[in-house]
C-alpha positions as CSV (number, residue, x, y, z in Angstrom):
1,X,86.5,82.4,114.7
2,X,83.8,85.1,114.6
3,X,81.8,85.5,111.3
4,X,82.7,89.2,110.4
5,X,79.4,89.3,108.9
6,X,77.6,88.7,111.6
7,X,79.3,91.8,113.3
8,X,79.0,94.2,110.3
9,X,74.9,93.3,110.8
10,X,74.7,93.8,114.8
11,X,76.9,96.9,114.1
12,X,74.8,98.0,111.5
13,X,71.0,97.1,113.2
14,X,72.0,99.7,116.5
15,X,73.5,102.1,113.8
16,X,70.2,102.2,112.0
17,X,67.8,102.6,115.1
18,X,69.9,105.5,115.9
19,X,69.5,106.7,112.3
20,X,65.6,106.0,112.3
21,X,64.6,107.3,116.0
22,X,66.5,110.9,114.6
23,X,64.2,110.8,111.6
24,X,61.3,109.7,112.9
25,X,62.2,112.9,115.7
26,X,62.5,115.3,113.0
27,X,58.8,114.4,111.3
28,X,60.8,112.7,108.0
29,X,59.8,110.2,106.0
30,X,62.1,107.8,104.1
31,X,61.3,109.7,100.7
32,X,62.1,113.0,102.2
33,X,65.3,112.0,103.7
34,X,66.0,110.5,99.5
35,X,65.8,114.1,98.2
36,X,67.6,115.6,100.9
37,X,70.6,112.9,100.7
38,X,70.8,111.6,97.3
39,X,70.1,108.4,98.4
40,X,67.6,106.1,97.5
41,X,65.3,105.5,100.0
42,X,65.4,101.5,99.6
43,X,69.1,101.8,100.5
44,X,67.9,104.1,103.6
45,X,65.1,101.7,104.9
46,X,68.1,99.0,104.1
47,X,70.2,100.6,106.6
48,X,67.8,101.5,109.4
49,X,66.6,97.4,109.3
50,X,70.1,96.4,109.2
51,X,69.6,94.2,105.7
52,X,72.9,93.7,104.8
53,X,71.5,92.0,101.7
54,X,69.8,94.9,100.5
55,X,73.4,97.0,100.6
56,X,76.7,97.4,98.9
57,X,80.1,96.2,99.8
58,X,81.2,97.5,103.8
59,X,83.2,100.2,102.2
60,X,80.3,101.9,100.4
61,X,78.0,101.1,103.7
62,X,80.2,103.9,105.7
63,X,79.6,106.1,103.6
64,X,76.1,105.8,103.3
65,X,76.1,106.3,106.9
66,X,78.3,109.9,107.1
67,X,75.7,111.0,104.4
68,X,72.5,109.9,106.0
69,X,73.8,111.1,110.0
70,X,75.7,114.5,108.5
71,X,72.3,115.5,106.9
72,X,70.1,114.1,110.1
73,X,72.3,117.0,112.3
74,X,74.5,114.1,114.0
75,X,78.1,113.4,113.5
76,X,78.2,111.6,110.2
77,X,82.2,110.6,110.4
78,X,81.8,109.3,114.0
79,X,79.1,106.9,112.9
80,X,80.8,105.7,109.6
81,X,83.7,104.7,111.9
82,X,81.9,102.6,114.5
83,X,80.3,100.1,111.3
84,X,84.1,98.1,111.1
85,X,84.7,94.4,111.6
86,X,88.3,93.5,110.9
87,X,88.9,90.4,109.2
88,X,90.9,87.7,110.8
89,X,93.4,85.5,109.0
90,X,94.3,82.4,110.3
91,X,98.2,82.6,110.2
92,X,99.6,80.2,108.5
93,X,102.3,77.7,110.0
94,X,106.0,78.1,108.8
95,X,106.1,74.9,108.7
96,X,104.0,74.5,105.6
97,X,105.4,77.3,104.1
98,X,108.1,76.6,101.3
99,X,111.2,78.1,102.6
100,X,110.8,75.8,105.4
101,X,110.9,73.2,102.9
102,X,114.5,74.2,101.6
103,X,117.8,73.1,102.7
104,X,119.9,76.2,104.0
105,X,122.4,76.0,101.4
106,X,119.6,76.1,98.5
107,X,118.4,79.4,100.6
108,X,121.7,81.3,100.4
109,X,121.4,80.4,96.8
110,X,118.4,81.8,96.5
111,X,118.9,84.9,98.0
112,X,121.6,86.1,96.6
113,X,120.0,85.3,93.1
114,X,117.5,87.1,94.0
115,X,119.9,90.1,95.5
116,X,121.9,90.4,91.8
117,X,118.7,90.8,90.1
118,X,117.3,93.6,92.2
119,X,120.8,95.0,91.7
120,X,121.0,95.0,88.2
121,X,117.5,96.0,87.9
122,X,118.0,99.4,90.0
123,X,121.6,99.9,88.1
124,X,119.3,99.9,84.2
125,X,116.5,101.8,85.9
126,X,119.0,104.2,87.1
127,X,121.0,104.5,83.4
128,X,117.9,105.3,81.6
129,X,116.5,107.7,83.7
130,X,120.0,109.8,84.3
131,X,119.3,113.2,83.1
132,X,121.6,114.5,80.5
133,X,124.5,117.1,81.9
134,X,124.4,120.3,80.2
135,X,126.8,123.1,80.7
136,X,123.3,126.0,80.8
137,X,122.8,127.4,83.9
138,X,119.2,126.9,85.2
139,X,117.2,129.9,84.8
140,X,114.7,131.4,87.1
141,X,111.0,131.3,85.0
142,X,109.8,134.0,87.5
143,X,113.1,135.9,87.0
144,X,112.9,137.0,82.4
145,X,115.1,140.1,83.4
146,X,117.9,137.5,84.3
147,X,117.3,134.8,81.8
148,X,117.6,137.6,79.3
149,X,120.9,139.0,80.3
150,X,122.8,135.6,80.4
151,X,125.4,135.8,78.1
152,X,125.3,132.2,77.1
153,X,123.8,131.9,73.7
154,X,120.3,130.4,74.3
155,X,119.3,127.3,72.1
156,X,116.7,127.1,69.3
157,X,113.4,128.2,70.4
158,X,110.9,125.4,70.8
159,X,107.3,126.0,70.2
160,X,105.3,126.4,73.9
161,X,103.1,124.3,75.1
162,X,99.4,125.3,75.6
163,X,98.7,125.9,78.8
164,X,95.1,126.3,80.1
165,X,94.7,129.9,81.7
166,X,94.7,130.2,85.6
167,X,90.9,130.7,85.6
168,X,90.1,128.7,82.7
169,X,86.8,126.6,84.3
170,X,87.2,123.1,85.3
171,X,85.0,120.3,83.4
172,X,85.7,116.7,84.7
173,X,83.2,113.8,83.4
174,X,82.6,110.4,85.3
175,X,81.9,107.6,83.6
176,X,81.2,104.1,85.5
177,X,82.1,101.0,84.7
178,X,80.8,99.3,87.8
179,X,79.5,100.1,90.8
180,X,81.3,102.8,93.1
181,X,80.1,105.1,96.1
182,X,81.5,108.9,94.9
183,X,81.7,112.9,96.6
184,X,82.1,115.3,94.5
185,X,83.3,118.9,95.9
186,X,83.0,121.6,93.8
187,X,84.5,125.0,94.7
188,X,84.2,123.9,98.6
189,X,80.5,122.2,98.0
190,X,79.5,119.0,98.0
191,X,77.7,118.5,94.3
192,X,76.7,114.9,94.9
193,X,77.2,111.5,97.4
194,X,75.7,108.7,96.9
195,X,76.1,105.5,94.7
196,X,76.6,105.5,91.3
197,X,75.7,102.3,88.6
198,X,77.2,101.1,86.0
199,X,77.0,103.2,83.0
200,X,76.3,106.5,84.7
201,X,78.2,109.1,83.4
202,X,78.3,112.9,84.8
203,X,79.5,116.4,83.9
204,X,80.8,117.9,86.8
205,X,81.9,121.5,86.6
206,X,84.2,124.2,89.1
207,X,86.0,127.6,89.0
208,X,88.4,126.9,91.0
209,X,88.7,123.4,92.3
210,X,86.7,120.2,91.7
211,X,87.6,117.4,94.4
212,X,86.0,113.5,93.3
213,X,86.5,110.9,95.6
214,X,85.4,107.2,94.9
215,X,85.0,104.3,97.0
216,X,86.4,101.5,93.9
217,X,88.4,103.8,92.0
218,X,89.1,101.5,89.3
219,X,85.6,101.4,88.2
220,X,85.6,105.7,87.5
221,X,86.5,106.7,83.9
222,X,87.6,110.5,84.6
223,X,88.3,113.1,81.9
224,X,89.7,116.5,82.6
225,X,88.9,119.1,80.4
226,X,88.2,117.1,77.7
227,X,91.3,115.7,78.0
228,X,91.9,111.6,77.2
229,X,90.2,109.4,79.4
230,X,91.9,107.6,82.5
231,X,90.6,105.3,85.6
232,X,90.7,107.5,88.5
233,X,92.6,104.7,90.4
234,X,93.2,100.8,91.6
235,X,90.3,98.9,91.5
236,X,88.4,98.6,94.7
237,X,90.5,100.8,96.3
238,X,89.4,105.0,97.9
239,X,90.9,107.5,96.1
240,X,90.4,110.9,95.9
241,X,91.6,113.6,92.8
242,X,91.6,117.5,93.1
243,X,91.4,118.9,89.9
244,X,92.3,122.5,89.3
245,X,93.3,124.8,86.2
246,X,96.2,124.7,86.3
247,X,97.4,121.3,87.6
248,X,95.5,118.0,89.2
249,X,97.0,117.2,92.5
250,X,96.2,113.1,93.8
251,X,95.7,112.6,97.4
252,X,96.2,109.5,99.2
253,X,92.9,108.3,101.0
């Protein structure tokens, strides 16, 4: 069995002589290329020596790499997808598994134990969550002309709920809990990429849109318009939130 490890570094050490042969080209220096990518330049020299030591987790490596190639003029996503060692798993042997330890009568048993339950589960999910029939007819919001000349008595009016006006400006703070790689896209331009610590909290602000996406979603605090605070996702899992006016709409990565 190959250490993955060992791959990530070889991957990584021709990755970064690429990476250093188009800086050296282009008369930068380590610092410069900090400024220009957010990144700091231990992290840069990290990559270009292949120190795996000296970096995050594989996931925040890649995109280190799209940063550090898209600002150097070459193709950023293309190198980000070459750094990738799949792990391997040693299958495990049915043998030693406990199903093969049961007699088949005790597995019918089991599974249609197991069958009732999921069926009376979906069956209470389903009762609570049945909307209540009314006898209204649904009215068209975009349509007042018709709501208003329905002849069916309309009920008690219920006070509105605020909502924020279509080009009310957009004010999302980050707050980190641990370590995370983040983009942030405001308004079609990238604000910030890089790696954020522990503690580091940010105001980000749009007009129209503000896009973050995180590389460990469960360590980003998010707060929308001063709205209450949630964790922008699973931990250790890529996520990415548009926020907008209006509405927030949550991408799959």
């Amino acid at each position: 069995m190959v250490d993955s490890n060992s791959l990530y570094r070889t991957q990584l050490i021709e990755l970064g002589k690429l990476l250093q042969t188009a800086r050296q080209d282009q008369g930068y220096s380590l610092e410069t290329m900090a400024s220009k990518t957010l990144i700091r330049a231990s992290l840069l020299n990290a990559i270009e020596q292949g120190d795996l030591n000296g970096l995050p987790e594989p996931v925040y490596i890649r995109g280190l790499l799209r940063r550090y190639g898209d600002v150097l003029g070459l193709d950023g996503e293309n190198l980000a997808s070459q750094f990738f060692a799949p792990p391997r798993v040693q299958p495990r042997s049915w043998k030693d598994s406990p199903a093969a330890q049961l007699r088949p009568l005790h597995l019918y048993a089991a599974y249609f134990v197991v069958l009732m339950a999921a069926v009376s589960g979906l069956s209470y999910v389903l009762r609570q969550t049945a909307p209540e029939t009314t006898t209204l007819p649904p009215l068209d919001p975009l349509n007042p002309v018709e709501a208003l000349s329905n002849p069916v008595a309309p009920a008690a009016p219920e006070a509105a709920p605020e909502v924020a006006a279509p080009n009310a400006p957009i004010e999302v703070t980050t707050t980190l809990t641990a370590q995370s790689w983040m983009r942030v896209t405001a308004d079609g331009s990238t604000q910030f990429e890089g790696i954020l610590q522990p503690g580091d909290s940010r105001l980000w602000k749009a007009d129209q849109a503000l896009t973050i996406r995180a590389g460990n979603a469960g360590a980003v605090v998010v707060s929308f318009n001063n709205q209450q605070a949630e964790t922008l996702g699973q931990p250790g899992m890529v996520k990415e939130v548009t926020y907008s006016p209006a509405n927030m709409v949550s991408l799959a990565p």
